[in-house]
N, C-alpha and C positions, 0 to 999 in steps of 0.2 A: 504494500500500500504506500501511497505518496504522502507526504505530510501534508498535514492539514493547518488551516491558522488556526484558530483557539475560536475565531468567527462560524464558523463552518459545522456542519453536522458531521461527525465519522458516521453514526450509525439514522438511519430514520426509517421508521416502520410507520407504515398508513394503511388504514381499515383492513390489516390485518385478521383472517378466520381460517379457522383449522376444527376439521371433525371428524370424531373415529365414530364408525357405524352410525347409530344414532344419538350421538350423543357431541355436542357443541364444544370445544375445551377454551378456544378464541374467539373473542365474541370484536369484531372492531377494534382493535386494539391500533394505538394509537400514539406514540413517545419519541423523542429524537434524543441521542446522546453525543454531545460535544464530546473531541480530544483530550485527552487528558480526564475526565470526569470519570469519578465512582459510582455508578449508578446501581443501587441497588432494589432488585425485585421484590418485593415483601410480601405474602399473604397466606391464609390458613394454607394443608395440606389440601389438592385437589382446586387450586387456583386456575391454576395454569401455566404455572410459573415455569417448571423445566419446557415442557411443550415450546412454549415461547422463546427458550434462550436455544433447543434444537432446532426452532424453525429459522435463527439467525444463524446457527450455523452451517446449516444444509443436511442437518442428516436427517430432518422431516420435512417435507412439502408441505405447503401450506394452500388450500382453498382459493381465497380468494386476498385480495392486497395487492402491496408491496415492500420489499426488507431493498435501504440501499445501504450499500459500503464505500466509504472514503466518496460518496456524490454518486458512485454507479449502480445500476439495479444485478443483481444478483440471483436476482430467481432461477437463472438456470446454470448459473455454476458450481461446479460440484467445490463437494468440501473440502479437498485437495488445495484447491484453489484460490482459496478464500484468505488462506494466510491465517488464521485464526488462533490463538492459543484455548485450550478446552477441558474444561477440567470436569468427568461426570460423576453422577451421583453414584452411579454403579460402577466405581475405582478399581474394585476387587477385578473384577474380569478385563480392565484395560493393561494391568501391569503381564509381563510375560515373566510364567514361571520358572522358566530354566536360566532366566537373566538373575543377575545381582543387581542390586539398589541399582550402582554405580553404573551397569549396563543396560537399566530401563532408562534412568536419566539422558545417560549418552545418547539412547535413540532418541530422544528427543532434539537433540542437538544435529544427529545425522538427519533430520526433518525440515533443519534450517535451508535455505537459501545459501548460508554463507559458509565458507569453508574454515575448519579451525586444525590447529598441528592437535596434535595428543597429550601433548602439555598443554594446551589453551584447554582441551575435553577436559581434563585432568581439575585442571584449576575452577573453572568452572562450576564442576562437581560440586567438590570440597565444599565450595563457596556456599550453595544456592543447599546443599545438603544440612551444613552447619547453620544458616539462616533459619531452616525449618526446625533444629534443634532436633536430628535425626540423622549426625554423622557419623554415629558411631556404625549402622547399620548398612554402611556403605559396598560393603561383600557381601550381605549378609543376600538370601533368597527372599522373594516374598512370602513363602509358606511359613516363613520364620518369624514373621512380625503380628504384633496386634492390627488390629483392625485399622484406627488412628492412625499407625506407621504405615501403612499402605496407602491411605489416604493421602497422608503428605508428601510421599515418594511419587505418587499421580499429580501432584502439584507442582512438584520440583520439575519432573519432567517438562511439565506446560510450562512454568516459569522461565526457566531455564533459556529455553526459547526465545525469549523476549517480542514478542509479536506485539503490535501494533493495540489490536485488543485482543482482550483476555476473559474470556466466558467462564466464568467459575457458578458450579452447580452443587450450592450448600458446602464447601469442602473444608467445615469446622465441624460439620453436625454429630461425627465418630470422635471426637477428641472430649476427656474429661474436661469438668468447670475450669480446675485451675489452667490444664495446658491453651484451652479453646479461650481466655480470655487473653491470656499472653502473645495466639496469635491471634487474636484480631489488632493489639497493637502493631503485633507484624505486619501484617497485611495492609494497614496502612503508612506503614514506611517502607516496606513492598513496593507498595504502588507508588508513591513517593519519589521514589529511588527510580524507579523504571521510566515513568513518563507515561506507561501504556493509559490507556483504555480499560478501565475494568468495568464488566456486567455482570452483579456477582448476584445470586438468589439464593433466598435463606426465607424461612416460616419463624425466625427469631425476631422478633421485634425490637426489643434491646439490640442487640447485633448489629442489626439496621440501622437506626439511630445512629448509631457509633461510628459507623462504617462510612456513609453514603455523602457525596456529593448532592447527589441526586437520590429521588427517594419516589419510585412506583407501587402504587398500591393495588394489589387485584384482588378481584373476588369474584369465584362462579367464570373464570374466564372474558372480564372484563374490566378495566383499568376505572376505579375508585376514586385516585387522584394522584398529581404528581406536582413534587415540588422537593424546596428543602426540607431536611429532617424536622426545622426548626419550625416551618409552617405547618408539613402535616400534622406536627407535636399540638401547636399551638392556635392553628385554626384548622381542624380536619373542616373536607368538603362537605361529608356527610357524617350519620351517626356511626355508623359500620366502622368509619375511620376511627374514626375517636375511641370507640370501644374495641376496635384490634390493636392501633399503637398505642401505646401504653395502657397505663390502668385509668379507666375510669368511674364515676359513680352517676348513675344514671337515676333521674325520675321522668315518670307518666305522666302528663298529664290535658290542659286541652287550654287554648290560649282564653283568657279573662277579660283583657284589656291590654293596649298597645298605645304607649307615650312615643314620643318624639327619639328618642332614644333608647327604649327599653319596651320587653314587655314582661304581663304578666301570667303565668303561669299556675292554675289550678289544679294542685294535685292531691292524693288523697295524704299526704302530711303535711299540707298547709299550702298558701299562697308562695311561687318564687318568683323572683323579678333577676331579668335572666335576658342578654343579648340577644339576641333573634339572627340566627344562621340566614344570609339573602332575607330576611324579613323588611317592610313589617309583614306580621302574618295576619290572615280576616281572624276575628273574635270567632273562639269555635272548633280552631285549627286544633286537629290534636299533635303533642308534641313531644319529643323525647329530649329533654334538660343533662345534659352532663356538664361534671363537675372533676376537673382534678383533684386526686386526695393532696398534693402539695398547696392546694391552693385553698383549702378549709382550714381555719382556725380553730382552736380547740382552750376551752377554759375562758376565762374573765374576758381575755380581750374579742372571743367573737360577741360580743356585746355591742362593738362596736361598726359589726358588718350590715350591710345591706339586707340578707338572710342571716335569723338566727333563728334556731332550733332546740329546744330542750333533747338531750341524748340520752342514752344509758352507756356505759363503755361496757363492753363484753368480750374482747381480744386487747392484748397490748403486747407488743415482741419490740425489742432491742435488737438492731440488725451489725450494730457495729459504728455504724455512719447515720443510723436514723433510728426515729420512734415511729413503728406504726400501728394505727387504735383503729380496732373496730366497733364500730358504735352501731346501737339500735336507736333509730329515731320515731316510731311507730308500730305500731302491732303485726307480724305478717307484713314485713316490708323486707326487703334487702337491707343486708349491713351496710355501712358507708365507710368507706374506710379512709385514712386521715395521714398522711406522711409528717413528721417534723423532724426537722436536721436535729440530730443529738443524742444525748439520751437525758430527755426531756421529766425532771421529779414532781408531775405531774398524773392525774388519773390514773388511778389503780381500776383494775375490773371490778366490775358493780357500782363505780362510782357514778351519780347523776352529773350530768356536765349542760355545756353549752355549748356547742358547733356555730359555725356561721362563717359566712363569703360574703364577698362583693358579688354583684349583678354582671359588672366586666369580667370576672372569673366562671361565670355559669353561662353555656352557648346553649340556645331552644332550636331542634333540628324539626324542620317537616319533612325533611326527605332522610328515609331511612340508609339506602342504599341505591346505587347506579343498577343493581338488581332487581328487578320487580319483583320477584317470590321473596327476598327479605322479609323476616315478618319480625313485629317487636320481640317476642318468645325468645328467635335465634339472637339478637342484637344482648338479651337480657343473662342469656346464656356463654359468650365471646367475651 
């Protein structure tokens, strides 16, 4: 591929669809990815998300659209061709068993364009093997390693390579807590270091967050929303969003009244006065209110909010870095649950308290999801 400015799209997909027998997995799909950018895919299992990142590489055909690379369309070039770096979810059957680390690696290098002596293979190696934190295993077979280490020896390979972009298909998802947070700092000084293109897909949300440039959200085989971490974080498009990236705390209820900047929201544990998502809404609307738990106050000072709430507290965990409380705030209701930085000497369980937010911290959605069969049930459940 030719280099691109930073202006330019490497990757752009338009009304993209894909379907096995009867059944949709692509629905329109629809995203461009600038040079250089992290982009990653995020959504429950059964998205669509690997489909998607196969049908950029060519090892599935796609229906109807278009996928282009570096500005050119690519529908009919094979995946030889494409230049791509590819890392899949199914790792264990890409590595060859009678090769050592070192020998799966290198083929990856024998894949390149460009020609290297045996000492440039060599160094290489070493290099991109100790990166992954898996040099020791460099003779070793792949029948010999854990799961993880196979994973990451599928990664080396692709890395290794240094291609243009880089299609990574969940390739933390086999690694324990501790090792799987370590590389994901890798992987972003990884990508750092490389320059590449990466289009990396994960069903971790966190991960995501952490990870991305860019940030696509699917569901049902159809893209939710796209932006930064910090938008999807902070303004999801819909409620789906909101309630798959991160945590959120959600009420039912049906619009009351709508001021000039706010409205109100009638639910069965009192009135909230709560943003209005694209609003204002007609009186009547019914509505799904989410609330981040970082963003609820807890004790004397939510006295001072815009919403407040008499609670019960019923969970409370010290997590190291925060207090998280979960409170009952009505009969047969969902818990609400409450983050504060610390370890906050405050409410104990069974203690009676007070909750309460600002209205700018409460978003009232009327559209559930970009999916029509969404229904509140699934949303209340995610």
């Amino acid at each position: 591929m030719s280099a691109l400015s930073k202006g330019e799209d490497i990757i752009s997909i338009s009304s993209l669809e894909k379907s096995f027998a009867n059944e949709q997995v692509l629905r329109g799909i629809d995203f461009t990815v600038k040079p250089g950018e992290f982009c990653v895919v995020v959504g429950p299992s059964g998205s669509g998300k690997s489909t998607l990142l196969k049908t950029i590489a060519g090892v599935v055909s796609f229906d109807n659209g278009s996928i282009r690379l570096d500005g050119e369309n690519v529908d009919d070039v094979p995946v030889e061709d494409r230049n791509l770096g590819y890392v899949f979810q199914d790792f264990e059957e890409r590595l060859f068993p009678h090769m050592t680390v070192g020998e799966n690696v290198a083929f990856g290098l024998h894949q390149s364009d460009e020609s290297f002596s045996e000492a440039e293979i060599d160094e290489k190696i070493d290099e991109v093997l100790d990166m992954l934190a898996i040099g020791e295993t460099k003779n070793s077979k792949p029948s010999e390693l854990s799961g993880g280490q196979q994973q990451r020896v599928e990664l080396a390979r692709q890395l290794v390579r240094e291609c243009d972009v880089m299609l990574l298909d969940d390739p933390l998802a086999d690694l324990d807590y501790k090792l799987q947070k370590r590389m994901e700092l890798e992987m972003r000084r990884i990508h750092n270091s490389m320059g590449s293109t990466f289009v990396y897909v994960t069903h971790n949300q966190d991960q995501a967050l952490k990870l991305a440039d860019k940030l696509v959200v699917m569901n049902h085989g159809m893209i939710e929303q796209v932006g930064t971490p910090d938008e999807v974080y902070r303004r999801p498009e819909t409620a789906f969003v909101g309630r798959f990236i991160g945590d959120s705390n959600p009420l039912l209820g049906t619009v009351r009244e709508t001021t000039a900047t706010h409205t109100v929201v009638d639910t069965p544990q009192g009135d909230v006065v709560a943003e209005a998502h694209n609003g204002p809404f007609p009186d009547g609307t019914e509505t799904m209110v989410l609330i981040r738990p970082e963003n609820i106050t807890i004790g004397n000072e939510a006295a001072t909010k815009e919403n407040t709430f008499a609670a019960t507290v019923v969970g409370r965990t010290y997590t190291g870095e925060e207090t998280e409380f979960s409170v009952s705030i009505g009969e047969d209701t969902e818990e609400f649950q409450i983050v504060v930085t610390g370890n906050v000497p405050l409410e104990a369980i069974g203690d009676q308290t007070t909750i309460g937010w600002d209205a700018t911290d409460a978003i009232a959605y009327d559209t559930l999801s970009v999916v029509d069969t969404v229904t509140v049930d699934d949303l209340m459940e995610v």
